[in-house]
matplotlib code that plots the C-alpha trace (Angstrom):
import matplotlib.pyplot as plt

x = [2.5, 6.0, 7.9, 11.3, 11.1, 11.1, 14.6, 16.3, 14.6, 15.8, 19.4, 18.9, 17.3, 19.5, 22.6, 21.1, 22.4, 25.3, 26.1, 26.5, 23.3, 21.4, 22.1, 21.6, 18.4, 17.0, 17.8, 16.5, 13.0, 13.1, 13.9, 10.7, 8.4, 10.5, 9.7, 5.9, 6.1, 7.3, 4.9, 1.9, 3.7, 5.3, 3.0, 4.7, 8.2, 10.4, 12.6, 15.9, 14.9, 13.9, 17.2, 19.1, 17.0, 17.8, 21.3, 20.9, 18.2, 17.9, 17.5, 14.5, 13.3, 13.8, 12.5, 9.1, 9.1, 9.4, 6.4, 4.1, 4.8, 4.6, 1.1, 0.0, 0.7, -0.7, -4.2, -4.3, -3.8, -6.2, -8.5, -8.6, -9.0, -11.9, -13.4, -12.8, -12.9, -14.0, -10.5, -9.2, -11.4, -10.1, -6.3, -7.8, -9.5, -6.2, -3.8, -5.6, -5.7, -1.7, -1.1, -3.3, -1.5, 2.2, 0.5, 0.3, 3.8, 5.5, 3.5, 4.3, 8.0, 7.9, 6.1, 9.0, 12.0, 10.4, 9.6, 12.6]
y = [78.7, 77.7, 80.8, 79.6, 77.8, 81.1, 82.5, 79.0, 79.0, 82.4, 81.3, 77.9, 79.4, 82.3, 79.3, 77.0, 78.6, 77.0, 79.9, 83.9, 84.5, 82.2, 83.5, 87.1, 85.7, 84.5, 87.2, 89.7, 87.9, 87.8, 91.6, 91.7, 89.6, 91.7, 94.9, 94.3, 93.0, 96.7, 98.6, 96.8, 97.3, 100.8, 101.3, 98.7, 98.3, 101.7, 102.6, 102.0, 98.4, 97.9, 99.3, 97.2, 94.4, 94.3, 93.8, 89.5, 87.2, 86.2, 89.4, 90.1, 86.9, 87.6, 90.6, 89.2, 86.8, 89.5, 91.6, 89.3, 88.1, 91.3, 92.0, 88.6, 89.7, 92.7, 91.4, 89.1, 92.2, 94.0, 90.9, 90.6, 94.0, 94.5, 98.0, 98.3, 102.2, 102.5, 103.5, 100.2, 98.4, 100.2, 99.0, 95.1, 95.5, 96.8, 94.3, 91.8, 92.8, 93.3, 90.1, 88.1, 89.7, 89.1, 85.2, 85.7, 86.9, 84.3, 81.8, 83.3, 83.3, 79.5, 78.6, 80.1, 79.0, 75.2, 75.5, 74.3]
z = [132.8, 133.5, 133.1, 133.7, 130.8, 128.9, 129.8, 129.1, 125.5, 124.9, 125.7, 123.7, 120.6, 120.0, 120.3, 118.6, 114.8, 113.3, 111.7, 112.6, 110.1, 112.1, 115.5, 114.6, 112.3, 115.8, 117.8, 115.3, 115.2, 119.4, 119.1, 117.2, 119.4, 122.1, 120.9, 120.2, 123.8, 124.9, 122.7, 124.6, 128.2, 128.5, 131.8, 133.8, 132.3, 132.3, 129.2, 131.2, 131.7, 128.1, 126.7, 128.8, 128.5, 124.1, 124.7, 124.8, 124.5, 128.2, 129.3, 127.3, 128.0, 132.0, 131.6, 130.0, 132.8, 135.3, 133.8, 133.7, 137.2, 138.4, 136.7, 138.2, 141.8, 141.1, 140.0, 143.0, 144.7, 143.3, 143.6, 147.3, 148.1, 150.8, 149.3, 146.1, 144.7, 140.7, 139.7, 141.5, 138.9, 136.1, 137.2, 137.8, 134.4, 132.7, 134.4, 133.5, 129.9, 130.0, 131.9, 129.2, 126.3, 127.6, 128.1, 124.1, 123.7, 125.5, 123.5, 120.8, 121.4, 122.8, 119.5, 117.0, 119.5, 119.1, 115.2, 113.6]

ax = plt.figure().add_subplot(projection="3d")
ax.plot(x, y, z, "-o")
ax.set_aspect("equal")
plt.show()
């Protein structure tokens, strides 16, 4: 998935209102999709990065980028270890499940920046 699409959709959506009421209209519904995003990864994104990340649409869209790169490093990680312990299977299991759910998000977010 090409992420870097992500952050310039952020910025083009939110800008693309002609009007005040559609701007904040569009950054009200990414607050939304950016929230639920949140609610589904408060193990691997910190509060301090989620407040500051509300204040503009690129930074929550950065900040969804970041994630789910993060989560895939980490399964490759977790992937290629040599002797795996239970507990490192739980963590593949639950990266995976994250990183597949944030896939969702940022789909989700793609599809309403493109609808007209």
């Amino acid at each position: 998935m090409d992420f870097g699409k992500v952050v310039d959709k952020a910025k083009k959506w939110t800008a693309s209102g002609k009007t005040k009421a559609v701007k904040k209209e569009n950054l009200e519904r990414m607050k939304g999709i950016f929230d639920r995003f949140y609610l589904g990864n408060r193990r691997f994104v910190d509060k301090a990065a989620y407040d500051s990340g509300r204040k503009s649409a690129k930074s929550m869209g950065e900040l969804m980028v970041d994630t789910a790169e993060f989560l895939e490093g980490e399964i490759y990680r977790l992937e290629k270890k040599r002797r795996k312990l239970p507990v490192d299977n739980l963590q593949l299991k639950d990266a995976q499940k994250a990183y597949e759910m944030n896939l969702r998000f940022i789909r989700e977010f793609l599809g309403e920046a493109e609808a007209p």
